[in-house]
PDB file with one MODEL, atoms N, CA, C and O in Angstrom:
MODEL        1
ATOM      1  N   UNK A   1      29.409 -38.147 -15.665  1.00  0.00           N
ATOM      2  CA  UNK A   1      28.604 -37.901 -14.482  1.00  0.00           C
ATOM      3  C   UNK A   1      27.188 -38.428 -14.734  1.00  0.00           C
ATOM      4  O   UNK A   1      26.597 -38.338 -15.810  1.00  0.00           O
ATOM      5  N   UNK A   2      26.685 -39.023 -13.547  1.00  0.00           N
ATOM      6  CA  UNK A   2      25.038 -39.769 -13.951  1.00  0.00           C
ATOM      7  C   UNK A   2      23.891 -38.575 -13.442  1.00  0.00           C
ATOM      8  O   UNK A   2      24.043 -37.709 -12.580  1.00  0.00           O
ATOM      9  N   UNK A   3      23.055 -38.776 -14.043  1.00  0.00           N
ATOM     10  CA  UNK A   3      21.889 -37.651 -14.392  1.00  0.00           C
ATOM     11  C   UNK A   3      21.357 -38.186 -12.947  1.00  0.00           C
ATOM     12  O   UNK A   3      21.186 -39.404 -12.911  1.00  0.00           O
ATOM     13  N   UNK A   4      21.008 -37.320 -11.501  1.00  0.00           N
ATOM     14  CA  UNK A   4      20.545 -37.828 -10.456  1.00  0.00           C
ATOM     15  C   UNK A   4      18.766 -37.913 -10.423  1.00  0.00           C
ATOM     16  O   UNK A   4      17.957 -38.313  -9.585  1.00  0.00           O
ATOM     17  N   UNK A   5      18.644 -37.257 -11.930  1.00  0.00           N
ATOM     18  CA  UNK A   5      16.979 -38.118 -11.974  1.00  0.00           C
ATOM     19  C   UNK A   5      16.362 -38.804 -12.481  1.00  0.00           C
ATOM     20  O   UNK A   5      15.153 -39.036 -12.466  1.00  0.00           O
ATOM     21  N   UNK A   6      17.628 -39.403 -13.260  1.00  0.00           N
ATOM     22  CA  UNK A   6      17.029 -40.459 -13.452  1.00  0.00           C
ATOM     23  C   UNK A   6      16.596 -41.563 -12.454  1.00  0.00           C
ATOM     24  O   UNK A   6      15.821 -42.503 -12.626  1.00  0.00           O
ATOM     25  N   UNK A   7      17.387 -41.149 -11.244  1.00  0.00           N
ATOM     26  CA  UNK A   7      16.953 -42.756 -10.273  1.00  0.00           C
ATOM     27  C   UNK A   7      15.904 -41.655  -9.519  1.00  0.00           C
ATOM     28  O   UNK A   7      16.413 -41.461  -8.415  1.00  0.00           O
ATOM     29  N   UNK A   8      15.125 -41.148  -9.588  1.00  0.00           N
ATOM     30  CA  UNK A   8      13.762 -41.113  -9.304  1.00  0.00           C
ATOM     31  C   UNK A   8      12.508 -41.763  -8.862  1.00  0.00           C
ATOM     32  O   UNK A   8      12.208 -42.252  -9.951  1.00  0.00           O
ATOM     33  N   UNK A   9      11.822 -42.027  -8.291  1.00  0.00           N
ATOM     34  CA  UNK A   9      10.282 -42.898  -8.738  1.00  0.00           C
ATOM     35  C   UNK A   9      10.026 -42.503  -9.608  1.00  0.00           C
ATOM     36  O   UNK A   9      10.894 -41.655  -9.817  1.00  0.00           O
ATOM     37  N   UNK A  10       9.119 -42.498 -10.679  1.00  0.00           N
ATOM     38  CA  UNK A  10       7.870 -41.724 -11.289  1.00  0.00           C
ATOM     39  C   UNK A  10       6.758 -42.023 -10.722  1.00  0.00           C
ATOM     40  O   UNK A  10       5.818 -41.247 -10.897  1.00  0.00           O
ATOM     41  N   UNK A  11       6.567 -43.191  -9.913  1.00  0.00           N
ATOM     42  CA  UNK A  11       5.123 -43.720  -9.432  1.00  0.00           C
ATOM     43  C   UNK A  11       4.924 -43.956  -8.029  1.00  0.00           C
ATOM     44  O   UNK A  11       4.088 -44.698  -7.512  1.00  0.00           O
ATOM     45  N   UNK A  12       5.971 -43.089  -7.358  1.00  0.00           N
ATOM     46  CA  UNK A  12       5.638 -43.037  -5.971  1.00  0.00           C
ATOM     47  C   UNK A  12       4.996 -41.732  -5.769  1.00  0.00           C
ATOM     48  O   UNK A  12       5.097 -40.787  -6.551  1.00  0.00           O
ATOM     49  N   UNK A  13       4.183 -41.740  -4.430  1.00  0.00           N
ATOM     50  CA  UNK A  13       3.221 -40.599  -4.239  1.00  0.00           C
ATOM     51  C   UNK A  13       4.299 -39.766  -3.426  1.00  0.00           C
ATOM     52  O   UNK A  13       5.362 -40.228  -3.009  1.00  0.00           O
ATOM     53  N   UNK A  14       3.762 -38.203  -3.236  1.00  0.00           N
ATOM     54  CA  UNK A  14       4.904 -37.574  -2.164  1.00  0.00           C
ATOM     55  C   UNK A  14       3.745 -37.690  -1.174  1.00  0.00           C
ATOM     56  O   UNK A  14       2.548 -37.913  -1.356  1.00  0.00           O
ATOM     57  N   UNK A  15       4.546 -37.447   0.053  1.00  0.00           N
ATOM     58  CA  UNK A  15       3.833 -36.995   1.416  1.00  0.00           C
ATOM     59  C   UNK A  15       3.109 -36.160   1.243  1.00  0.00           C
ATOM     60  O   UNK A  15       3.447 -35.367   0.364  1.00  0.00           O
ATOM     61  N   UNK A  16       1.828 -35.906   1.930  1.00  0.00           N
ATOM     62  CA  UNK A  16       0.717 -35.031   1.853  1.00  0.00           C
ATOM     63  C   UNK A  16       1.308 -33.688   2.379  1.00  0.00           C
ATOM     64  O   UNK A  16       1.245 -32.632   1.750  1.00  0.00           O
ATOM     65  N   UNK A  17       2.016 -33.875   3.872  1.00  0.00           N
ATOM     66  CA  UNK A  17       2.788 -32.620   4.201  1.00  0.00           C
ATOM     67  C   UNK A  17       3.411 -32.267   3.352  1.00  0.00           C
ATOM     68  O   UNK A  17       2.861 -31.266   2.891  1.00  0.00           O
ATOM     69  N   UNK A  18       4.457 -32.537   2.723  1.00  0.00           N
ATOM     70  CA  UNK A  18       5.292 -31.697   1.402  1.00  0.00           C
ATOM     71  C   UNK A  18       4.670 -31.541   0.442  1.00  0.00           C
ATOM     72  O   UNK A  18       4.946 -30.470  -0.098  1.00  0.00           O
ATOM     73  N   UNK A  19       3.860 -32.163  -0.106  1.00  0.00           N
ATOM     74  CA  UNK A  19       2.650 -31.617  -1.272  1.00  0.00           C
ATOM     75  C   UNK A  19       2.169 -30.130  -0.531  1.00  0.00           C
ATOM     76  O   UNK A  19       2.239 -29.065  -1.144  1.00  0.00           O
ATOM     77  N   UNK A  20       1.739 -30.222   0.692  1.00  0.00           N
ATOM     78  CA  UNK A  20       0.706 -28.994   1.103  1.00  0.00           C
ATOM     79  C   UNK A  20       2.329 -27.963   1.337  1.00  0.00           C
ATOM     80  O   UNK A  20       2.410 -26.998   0.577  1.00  0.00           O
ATOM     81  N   UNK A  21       3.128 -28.106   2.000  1.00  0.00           N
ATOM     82  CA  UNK A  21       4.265 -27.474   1.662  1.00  0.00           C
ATOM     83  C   UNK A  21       4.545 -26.698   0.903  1.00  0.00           C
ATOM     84  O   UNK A  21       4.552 -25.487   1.125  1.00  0.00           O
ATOM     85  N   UNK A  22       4.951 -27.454  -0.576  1.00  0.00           N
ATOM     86  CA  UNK A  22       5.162 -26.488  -1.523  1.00  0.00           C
ATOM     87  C   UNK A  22       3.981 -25.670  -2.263  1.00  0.00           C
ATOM     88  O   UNK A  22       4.125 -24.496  -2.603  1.00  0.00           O
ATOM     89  N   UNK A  23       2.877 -26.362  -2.464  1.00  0.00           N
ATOM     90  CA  UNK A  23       1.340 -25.388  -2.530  1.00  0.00           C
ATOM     91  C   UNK A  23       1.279 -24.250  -1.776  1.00  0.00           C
ATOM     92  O   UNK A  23       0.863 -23.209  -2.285  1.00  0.00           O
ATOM     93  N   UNK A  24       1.631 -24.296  -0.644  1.00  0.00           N
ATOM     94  CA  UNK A  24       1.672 -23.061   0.448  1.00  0.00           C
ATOM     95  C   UNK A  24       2.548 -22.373  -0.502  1.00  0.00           C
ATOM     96  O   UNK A  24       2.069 -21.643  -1.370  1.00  0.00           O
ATOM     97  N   UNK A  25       3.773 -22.562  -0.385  1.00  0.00           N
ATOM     98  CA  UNK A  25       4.793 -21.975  -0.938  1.00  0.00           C
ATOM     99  C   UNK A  25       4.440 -21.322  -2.364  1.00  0.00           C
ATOM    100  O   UNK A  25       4.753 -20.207  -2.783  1.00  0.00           O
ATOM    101  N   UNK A  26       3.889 -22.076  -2.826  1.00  0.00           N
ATOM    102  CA  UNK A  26       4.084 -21.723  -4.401  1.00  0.00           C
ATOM    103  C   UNK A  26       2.568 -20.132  -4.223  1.00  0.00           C
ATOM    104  O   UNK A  26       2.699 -19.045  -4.787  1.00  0.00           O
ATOM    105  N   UNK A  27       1.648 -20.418  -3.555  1.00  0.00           N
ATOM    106  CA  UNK A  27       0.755 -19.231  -3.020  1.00  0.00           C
ATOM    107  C   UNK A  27       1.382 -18.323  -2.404  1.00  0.00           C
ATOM    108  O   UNK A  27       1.369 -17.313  -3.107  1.00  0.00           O
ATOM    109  N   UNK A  28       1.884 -18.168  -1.527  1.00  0.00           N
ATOM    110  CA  UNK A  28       2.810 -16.874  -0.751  1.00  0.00           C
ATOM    111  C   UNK A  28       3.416 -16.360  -1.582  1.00  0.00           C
ATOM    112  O   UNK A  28       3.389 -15.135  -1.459  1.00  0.00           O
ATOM    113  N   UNK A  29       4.354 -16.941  -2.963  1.00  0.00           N
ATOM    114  CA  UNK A  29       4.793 -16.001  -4.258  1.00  0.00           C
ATOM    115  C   UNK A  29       4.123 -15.760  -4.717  1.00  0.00           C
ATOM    116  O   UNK A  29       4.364 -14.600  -5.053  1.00  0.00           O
ATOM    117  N   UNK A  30       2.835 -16.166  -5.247  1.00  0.00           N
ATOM    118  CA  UNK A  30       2.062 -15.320  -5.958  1.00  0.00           C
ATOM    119  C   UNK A  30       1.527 -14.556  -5.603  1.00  0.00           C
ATOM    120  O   UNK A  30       1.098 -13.665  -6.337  1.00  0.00           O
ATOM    121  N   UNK A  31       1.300 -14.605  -4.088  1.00  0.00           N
ATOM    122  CA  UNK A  31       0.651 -13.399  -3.022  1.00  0.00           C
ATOM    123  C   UNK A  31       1.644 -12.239  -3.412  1.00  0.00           C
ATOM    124  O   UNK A  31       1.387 -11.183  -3.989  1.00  0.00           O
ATOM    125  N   UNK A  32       2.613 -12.625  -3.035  1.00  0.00           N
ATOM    126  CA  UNK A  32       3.773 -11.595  -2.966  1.00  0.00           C
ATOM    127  C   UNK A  32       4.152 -10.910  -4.638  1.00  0.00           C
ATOM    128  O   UNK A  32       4.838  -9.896  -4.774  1.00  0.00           O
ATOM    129  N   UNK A  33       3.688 -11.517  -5.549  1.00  0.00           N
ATOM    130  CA  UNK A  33       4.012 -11.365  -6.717  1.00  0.00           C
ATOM    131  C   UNK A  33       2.721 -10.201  -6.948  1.00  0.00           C
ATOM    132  O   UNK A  33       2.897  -9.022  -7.255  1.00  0.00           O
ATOM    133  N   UNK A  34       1.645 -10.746  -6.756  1.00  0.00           N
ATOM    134  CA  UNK A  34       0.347  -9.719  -6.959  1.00  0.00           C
ATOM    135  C   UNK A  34       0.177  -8.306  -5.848  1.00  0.00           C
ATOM    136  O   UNK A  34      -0.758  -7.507  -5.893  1.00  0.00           O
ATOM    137  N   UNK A  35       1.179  -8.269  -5.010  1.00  0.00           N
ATOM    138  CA  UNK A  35       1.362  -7.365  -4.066  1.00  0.00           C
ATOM    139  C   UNK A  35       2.115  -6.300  -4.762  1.00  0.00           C
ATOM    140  O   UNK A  35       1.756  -5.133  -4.919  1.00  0.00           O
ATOM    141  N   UNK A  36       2.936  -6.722  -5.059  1.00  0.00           N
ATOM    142  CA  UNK A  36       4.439  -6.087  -5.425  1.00  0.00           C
ATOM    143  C   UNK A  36       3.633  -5.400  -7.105  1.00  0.00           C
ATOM    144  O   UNK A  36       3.671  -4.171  -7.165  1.00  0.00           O
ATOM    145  N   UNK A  37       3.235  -5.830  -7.848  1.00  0.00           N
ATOM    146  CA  UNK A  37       2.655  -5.804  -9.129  1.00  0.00           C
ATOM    147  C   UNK A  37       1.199  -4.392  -8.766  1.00  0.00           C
ATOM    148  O   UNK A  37       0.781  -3.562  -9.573  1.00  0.00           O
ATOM    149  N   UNK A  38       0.790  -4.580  -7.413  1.00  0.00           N
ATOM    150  CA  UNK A  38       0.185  -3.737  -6.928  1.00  0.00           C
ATOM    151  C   UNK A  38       0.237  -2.271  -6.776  1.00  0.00           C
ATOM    152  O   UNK A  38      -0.538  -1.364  -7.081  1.00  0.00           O
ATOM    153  N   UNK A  39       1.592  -2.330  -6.112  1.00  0.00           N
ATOM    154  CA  UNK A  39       1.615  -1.169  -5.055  1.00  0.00           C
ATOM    155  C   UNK A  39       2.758  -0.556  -6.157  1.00  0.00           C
ATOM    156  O   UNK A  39       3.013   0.647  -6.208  1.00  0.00           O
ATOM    157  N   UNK A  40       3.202  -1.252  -6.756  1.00  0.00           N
ATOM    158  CA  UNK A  40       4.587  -1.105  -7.767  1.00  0.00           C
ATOM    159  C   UNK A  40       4.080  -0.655  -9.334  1.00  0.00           C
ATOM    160  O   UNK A  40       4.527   0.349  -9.889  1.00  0.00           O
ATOM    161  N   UNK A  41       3.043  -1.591  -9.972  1.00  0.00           N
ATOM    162  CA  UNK A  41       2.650  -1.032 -11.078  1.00  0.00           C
ATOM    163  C   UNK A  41       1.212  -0.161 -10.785  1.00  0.00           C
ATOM    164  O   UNK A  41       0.955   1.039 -10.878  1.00  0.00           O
ATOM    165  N   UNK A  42       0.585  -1.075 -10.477  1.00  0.00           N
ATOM    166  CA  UNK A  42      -0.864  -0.331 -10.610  1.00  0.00           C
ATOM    167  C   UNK A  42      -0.860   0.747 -10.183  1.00  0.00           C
ATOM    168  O   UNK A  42      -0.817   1.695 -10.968  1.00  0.00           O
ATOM    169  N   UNK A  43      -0.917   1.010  -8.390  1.00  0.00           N
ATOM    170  CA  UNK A  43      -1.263   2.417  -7.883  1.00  0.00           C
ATOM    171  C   UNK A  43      -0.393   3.257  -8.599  1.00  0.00           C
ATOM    172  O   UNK A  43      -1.086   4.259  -8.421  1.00  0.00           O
ATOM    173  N   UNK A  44       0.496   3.655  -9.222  1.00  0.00           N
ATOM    174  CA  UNK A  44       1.320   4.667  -9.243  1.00  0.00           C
ATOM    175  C   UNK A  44       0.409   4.792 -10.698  1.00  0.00           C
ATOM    176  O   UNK A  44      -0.365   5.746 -10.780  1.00  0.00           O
ATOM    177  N   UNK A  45       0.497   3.905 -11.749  1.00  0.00           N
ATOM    178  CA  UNK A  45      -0.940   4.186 -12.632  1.00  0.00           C
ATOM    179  C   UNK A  45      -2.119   5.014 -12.470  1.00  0.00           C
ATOM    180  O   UNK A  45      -2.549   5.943 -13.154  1.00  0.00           O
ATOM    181  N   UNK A  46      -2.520   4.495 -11.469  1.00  0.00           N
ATOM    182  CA  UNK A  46      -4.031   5.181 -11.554  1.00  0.00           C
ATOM    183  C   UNK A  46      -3.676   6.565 -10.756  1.00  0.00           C
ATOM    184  O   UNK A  46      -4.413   7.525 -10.981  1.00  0.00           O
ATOM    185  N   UNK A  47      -2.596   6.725  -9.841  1.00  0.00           N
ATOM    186  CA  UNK A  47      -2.348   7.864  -9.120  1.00  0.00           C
ATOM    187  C   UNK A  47      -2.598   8.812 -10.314  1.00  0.00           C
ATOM    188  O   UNK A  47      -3.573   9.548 -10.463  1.00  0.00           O
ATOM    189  N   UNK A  48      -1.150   8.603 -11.437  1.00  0.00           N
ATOM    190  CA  UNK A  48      -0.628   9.295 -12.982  1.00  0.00           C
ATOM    191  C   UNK A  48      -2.267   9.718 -13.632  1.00  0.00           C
ATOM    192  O   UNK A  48      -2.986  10.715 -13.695  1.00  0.00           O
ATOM    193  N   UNK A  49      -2.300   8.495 -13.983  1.00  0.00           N
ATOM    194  CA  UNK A  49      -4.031   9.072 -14.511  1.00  0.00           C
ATOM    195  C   UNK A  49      -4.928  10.143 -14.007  1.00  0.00           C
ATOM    196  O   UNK A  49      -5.492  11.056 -14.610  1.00  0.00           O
ATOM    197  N   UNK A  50      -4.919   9.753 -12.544  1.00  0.00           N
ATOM    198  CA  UNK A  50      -5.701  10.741 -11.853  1.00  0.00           C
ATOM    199  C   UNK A  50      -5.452  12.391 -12.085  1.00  0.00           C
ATOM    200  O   UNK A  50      -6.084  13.375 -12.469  1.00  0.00           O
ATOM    201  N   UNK A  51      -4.249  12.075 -11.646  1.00  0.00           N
ATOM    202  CA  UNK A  51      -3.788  13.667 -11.654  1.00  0.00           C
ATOM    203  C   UNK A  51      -3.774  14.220 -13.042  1.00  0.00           C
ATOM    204  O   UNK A  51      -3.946  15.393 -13.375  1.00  0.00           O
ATOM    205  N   UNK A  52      -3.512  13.057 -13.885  1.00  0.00           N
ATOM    206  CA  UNK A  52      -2.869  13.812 -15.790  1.00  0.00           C
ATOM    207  C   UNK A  52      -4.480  14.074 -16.073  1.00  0.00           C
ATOM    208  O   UNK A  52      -4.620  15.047 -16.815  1.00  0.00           O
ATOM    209  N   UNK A  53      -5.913  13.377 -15.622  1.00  0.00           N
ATOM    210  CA  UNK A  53      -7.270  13.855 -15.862  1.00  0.00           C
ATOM    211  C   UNK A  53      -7.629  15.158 -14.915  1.00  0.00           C
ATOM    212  O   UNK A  53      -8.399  15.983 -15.408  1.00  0.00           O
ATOM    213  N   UNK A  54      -7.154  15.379 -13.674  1.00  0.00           N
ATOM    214  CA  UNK A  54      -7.375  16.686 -13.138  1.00  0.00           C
ATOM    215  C   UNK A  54      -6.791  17.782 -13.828  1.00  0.00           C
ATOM    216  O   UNK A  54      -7.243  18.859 -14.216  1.00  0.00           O
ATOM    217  N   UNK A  55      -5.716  17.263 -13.884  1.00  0.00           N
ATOM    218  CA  UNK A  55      -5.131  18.912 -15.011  1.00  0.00           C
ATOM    219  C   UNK A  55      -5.229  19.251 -16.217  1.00  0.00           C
ATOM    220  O   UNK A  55      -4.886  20.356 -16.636  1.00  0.00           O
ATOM    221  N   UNK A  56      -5.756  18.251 -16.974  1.00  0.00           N
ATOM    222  CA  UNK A  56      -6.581  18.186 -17.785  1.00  0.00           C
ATOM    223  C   UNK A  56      -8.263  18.636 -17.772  1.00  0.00           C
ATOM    224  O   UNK A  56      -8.907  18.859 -18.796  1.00  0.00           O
ATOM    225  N   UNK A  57      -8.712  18.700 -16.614  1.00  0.00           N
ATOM    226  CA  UNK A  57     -10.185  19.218 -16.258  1.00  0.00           C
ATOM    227  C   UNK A  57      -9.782  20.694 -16.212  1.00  0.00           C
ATOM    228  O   UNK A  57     -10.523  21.494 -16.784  1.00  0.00           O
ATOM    229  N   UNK A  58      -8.608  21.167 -15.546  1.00  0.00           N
ATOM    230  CA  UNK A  58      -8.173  22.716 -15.274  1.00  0.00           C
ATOM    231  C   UNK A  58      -8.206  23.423 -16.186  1.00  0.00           C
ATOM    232  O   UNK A  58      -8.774  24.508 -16.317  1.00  0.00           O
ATOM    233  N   UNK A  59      -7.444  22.706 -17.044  1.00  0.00           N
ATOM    234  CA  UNK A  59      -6.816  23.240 -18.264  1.00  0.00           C
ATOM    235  C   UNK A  59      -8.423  23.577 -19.169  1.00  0.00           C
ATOM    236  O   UNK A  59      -8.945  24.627 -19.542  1.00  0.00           O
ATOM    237  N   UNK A  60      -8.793  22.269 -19.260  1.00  0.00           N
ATOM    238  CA  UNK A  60     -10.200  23.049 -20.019  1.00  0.00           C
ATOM    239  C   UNK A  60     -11.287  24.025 -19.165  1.00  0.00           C
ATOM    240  O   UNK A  60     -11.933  24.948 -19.661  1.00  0.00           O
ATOM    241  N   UNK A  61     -11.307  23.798 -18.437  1.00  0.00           N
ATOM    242  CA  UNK A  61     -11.989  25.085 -17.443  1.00  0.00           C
ATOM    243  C   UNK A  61     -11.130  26.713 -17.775  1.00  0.00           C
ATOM    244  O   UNK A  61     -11.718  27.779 -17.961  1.00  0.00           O
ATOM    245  N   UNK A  62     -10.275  26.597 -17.777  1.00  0.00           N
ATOM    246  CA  UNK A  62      -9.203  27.814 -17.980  1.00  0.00           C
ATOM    247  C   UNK A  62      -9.625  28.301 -19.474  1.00  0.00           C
ATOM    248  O   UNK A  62      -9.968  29.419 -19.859  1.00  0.00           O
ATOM    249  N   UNK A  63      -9.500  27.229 -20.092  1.00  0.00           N
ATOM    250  CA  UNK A  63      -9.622  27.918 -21.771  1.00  0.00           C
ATOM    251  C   UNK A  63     -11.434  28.198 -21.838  1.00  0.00           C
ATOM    252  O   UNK A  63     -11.860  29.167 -22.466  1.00  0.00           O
ATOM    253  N   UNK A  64     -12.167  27.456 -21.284  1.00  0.00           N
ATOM    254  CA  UNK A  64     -13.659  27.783 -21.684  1.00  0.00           C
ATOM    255  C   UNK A  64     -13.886  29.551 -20.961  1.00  0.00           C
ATOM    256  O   UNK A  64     -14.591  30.472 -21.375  1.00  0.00           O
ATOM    257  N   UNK A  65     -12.614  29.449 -19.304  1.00  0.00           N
ATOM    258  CA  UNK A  65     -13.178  31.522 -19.078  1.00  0.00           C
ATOM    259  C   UNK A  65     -12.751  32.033 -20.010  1.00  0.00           C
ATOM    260  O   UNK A  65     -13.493  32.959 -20.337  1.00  0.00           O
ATOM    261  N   UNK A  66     -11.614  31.895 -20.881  1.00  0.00           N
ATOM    262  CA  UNK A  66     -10.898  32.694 -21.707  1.00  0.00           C
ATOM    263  C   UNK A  66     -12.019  33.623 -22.411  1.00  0.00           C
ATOM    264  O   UNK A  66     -11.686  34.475 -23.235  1.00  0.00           O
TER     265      UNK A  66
ENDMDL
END
């Protein structure tokens, strides 16, 4: 079977539309990648933190009335 890239250009230009095409494209995943990485890793992080430092503020308030 023949390798179909080899018959390629290497030295032809692409169309400006399909250049801006896949640039678009290749941005909307990373949009979507830094979204998802967002709402998926981070917030639930800092939520955890938040709360594991409030009950942690309680907790030492509790032992200092003791």
């Amino acid at each position: 079977m023949e390798n179909p890239f080899k018959k390629l250009l290497h030295n032809e230009e692409v169309p400006k539309v399909l250049r801006e095409k896949v640039i678009n494209d290749i941005s909307l995943i990373k949009l979507s990648i830094d979204l998802a990485d967002l709402f998926v890793v981070k917030y639930p992080n800092t939520i955890g933190e938040f709360l594991t430092t409030e009950n942690e503020e309680d907790l030492e308030d509790e032992n200092k009335e003791e």
